[in-house]
C-alpha positions in Angstrom: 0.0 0.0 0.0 1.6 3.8 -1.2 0.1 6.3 0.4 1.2 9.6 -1.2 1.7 12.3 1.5 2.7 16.1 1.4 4.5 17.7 4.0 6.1 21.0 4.2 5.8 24.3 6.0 7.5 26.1 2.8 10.8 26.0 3.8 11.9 22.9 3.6 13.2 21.8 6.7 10.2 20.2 7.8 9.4 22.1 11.2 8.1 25.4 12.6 10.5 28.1 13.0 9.4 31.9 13.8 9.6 34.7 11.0 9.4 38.3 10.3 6.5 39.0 8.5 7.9 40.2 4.8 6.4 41.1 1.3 4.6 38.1 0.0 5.4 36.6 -3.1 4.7 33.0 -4.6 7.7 32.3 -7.1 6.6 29.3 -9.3 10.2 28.5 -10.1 11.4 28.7 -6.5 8.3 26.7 -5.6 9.3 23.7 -8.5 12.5 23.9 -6.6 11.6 20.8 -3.6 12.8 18.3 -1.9 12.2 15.0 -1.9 12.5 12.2 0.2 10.8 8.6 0.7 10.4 7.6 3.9 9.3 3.9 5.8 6.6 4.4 8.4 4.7 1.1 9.7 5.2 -0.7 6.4 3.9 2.7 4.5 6.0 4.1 1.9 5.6 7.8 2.6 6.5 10.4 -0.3 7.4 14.0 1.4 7.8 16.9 -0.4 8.9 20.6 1.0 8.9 23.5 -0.9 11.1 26.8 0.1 8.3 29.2 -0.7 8.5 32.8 1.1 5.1 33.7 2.4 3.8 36.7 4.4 2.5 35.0 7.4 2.7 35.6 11.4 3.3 32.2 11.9 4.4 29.2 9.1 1.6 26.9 8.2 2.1 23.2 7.4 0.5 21.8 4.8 -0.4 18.2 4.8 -1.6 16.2 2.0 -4.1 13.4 2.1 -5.3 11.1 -0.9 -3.7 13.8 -2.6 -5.7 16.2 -0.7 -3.7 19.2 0.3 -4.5 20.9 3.4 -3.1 24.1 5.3 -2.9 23.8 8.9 -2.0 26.5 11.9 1.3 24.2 13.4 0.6 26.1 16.9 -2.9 24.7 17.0 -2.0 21.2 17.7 -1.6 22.0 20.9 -5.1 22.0 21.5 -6.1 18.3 21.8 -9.3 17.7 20.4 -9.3 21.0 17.5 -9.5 19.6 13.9 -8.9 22.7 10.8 -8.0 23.6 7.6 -7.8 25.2 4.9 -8.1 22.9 2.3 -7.0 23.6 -1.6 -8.2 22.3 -4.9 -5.7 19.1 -5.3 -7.6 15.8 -4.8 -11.4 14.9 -5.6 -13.6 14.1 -8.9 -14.7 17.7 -10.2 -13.5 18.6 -14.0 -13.9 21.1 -16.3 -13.4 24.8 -15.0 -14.3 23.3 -11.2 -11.2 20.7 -11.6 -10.1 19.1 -8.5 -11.8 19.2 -4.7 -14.5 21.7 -5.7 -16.9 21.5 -2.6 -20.0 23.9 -3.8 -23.3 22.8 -4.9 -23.8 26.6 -6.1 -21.5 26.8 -9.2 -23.2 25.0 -11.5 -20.7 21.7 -10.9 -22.6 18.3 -10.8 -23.8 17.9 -7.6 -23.5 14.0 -7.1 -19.2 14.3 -8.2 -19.6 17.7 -4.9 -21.1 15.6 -2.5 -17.8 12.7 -3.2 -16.2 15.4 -3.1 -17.0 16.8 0.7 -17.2 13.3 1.7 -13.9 12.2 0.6 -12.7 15.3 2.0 -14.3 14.7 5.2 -12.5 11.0 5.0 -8.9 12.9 4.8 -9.1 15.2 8.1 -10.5 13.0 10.4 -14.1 14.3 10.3 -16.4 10.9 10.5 -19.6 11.1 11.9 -20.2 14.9 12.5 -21.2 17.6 9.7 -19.5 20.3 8.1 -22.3 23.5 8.2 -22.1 26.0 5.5 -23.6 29.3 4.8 -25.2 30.8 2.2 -22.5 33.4 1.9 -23.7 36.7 1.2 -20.7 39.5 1.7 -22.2 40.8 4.2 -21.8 41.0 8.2 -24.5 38.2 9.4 -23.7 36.0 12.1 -25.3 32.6 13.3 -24.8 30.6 16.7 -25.1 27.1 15.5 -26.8 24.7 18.1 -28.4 22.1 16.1 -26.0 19.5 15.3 -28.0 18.2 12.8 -28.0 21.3 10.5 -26.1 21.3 7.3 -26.4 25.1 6.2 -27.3 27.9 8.3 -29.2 29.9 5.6 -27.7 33.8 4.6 -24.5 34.4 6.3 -21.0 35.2 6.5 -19.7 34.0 9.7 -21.0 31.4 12.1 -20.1 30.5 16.1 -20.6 27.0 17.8 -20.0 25.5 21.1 -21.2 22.2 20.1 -18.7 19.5 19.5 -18.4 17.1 16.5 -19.8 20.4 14.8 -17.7 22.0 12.2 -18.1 25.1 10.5 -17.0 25.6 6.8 -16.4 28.7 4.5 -16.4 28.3 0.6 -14.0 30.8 -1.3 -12.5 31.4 -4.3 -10.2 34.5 -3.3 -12.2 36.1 -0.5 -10.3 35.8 3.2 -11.5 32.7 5.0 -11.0 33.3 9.0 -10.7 30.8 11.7 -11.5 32.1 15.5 -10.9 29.4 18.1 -11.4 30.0 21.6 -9.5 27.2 23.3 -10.4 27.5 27.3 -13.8 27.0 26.3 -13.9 25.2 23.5 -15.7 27.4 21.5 -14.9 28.4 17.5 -15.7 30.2 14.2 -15.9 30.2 10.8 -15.9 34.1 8.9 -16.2 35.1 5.2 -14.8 38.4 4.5 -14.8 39.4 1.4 -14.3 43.5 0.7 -17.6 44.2 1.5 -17.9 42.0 4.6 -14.2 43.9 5.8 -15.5 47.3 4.8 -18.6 46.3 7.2 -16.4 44.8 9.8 -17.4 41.4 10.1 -14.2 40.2 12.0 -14.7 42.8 14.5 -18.3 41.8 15.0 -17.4 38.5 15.4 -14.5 39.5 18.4 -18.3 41.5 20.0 -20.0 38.2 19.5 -17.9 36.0 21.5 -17.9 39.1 24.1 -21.8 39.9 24.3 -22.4 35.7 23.9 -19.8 34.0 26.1 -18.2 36.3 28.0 -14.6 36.1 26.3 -12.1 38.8 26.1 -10.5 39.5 22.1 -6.9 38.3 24.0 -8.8 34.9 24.7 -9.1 34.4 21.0 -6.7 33.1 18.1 -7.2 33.5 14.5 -6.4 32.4 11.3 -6.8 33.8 8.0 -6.4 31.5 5.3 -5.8 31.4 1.3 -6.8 34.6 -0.1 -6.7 36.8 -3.1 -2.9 39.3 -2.6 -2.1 42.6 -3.0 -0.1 41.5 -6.1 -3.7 40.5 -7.8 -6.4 42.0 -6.1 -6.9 45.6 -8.3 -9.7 47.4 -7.3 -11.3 50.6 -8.4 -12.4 54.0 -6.3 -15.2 52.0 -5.6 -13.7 49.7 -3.1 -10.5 51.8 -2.0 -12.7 54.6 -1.0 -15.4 53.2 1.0 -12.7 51.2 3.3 -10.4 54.2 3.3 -13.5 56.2 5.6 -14.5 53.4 7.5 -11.1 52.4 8.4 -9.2 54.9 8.0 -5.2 54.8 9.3 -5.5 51.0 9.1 -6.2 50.9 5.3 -2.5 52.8 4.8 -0.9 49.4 5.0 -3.3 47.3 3.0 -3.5 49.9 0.1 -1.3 50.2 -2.4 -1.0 52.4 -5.6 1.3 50.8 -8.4 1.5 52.8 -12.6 -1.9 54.6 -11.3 -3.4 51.1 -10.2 -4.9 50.4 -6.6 -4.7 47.3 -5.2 -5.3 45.8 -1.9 -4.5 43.6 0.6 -7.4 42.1 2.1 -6.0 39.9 4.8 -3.4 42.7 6.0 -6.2 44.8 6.4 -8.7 42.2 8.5 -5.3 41.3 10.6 -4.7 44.8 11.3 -9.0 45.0 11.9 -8.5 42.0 14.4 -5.4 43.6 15.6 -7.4 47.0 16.2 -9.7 44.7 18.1 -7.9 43.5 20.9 -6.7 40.3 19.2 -2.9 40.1 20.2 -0.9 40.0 17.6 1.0 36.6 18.5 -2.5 35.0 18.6 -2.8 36.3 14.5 -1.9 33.6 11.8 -1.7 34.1 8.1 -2.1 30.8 6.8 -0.9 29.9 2.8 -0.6 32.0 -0.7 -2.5 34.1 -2.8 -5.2 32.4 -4.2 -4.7 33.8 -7.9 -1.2 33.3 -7.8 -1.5 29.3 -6.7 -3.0 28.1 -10.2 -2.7 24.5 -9.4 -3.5 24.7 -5.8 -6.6 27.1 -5.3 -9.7 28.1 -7.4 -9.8 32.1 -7.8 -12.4 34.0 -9.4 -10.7 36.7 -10.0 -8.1 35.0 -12.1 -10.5 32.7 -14.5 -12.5 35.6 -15.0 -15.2 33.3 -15.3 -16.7 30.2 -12.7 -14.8 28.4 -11.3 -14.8 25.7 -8.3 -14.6 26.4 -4.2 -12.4 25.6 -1.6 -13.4 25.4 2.3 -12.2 26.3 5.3 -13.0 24.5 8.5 -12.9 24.1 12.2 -14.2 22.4 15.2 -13.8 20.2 18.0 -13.5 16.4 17.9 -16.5 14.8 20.5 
């Protein structure tokens, strides 16, 4: 039996060391540039590949690779016995055409008997076996749900969603928007946020710091957070429309996240929801940035923004084991 496994935190030494955060940048021909190695582990013949990638993060993510499944992970999270996440990508599962690989939406016009192998299989891969993944009808907006019914498998129009419950997992499509992971780990309590621009222009990540205030009594330094696989400042150009707007509602914190290149604006959606979470109360150790820009990763995420046209989803999840 081969099981084909990928490892790497994008440096290719195969563990966590700290960083400063720098400019991000995928470079395809630093990233064809791995390691290999084949390893023996209980009779398994374990393929391992690390890439030296250079990422703008707060903290270097591990990717791990089931069934050919590739999923991001926060390596300071394991910590918390019993927390299962990710941020998956689009290698692995049945889907072709423009929604090639582990598309998990029933909303893109995909077939939805291949989506449902799809979320299955996927479940298979992280260790999710009896409980659900709940979804939203995403909406950009600022909507959130507390989930209580274990039984539920979408939570009607939102962008975020909050659960106590265990064996209950909460999932975000996206296809370039920011995908954000809150976990609360005295209590045992996570989240699951959607921000695209409009959902950061209406400051969904800051409601969703309120919401574990006002609902259970938790401080912003009780929390950590992740934000995943994301559309980057070196795709994402916007017009006056978008830079505007977020430039009066948040003010001195858009100076980072906004930048002008040849007369073109472009932004930097998860620097700016970091800096939003930051803003907050959310200490800034407790901050990950989790994987690469969507548009940039061709092989590895869907984007939107660079087909131009449909195109599949990846999720986002978290929540804890029973």
């Amino acid at each position: 039996m081969v099981l084909r496994l990928l490892a790497s935190n994008f440096f290719g030494k195969f563990k966590t060391q700290k960083t400063n955060s720098g400019p991000y940048h995928w470079d395809a021909a630093v990233a064809a540039n791995s390691i290999h190695t084949n390893i023996i582990i209980n009779n398994l013949n374990l393929r391992i590949t690390g890439s030296r990638i250079p990422l703008h993060v707060v903290k270097r993510p591990t990717i791990i690779a089931i069934m050919e499944m590739s999923q991001l992970k926060v390596p300071s999270w394991t910590r918390h016995a019993g927390l299962l996440h990710g941020f998956m990508g689009r290698r692995g599962g049945k889907s072709i055409g423009p929604y090639a690989g582990l598309n998990v939406s029933y909303r893109v016009g995909d077939d939805p008997k291949i989506v449902s192998q799809n979320v299955c299989d996927m479940k298979l891969a992280v260790g999710i076996h009896d409980g659900r993944i709940v979804t939203m009808r995403q909406v950009h907006g600022d909507h959130l749900v507390e989930i209580q019914d274990r039984t539920l498998k979408e939570a009607g129009d939102a962008d975020g969603m909050i659960t106590s419950e265990r064996d209950t997992y909460l999932g975000v499509l996206t296809a370039d928007c920011v995908p954000i992971l809150f976990v609360a780990p005295k209590r045992k309590l996570v989240a699951a946020v959607h921000a695209g621009w409009r959902g950061t222009l209406v400051g969904i990540a800051a409601k969703t710091v309120r919401l574990f205030k006002s609902r259970y009594d938790l401080e912003a330094h009780d929390l950590e957070v992740a934000l995943g696989p994301s559309i980057g400042p070196c795709c994402y150009e916007v017009k006056e429309d978008v830079t505007v707007p977020l430039m009066k509602t948040w003010g001195r914190l858009t100076t980072p996240s906004i930048h002008v290149r040849q007369g073109k604006s472009f932004v930097n959606l998860r620097r700016l929801n970091r800096d939003i979470l930051r803003a907050s109360g959310v200490p800034g150790n407790q901050l990950f940035q989790v994987g690469p820009c969507t548009s940039c990763a061709t092989d590895d995420f869907f984007s939107y923004r660079r087909e131009r046209s449909e195109t599949g989803r990846q999720i986002s999840f978290i929540g804890w084991l029973p």
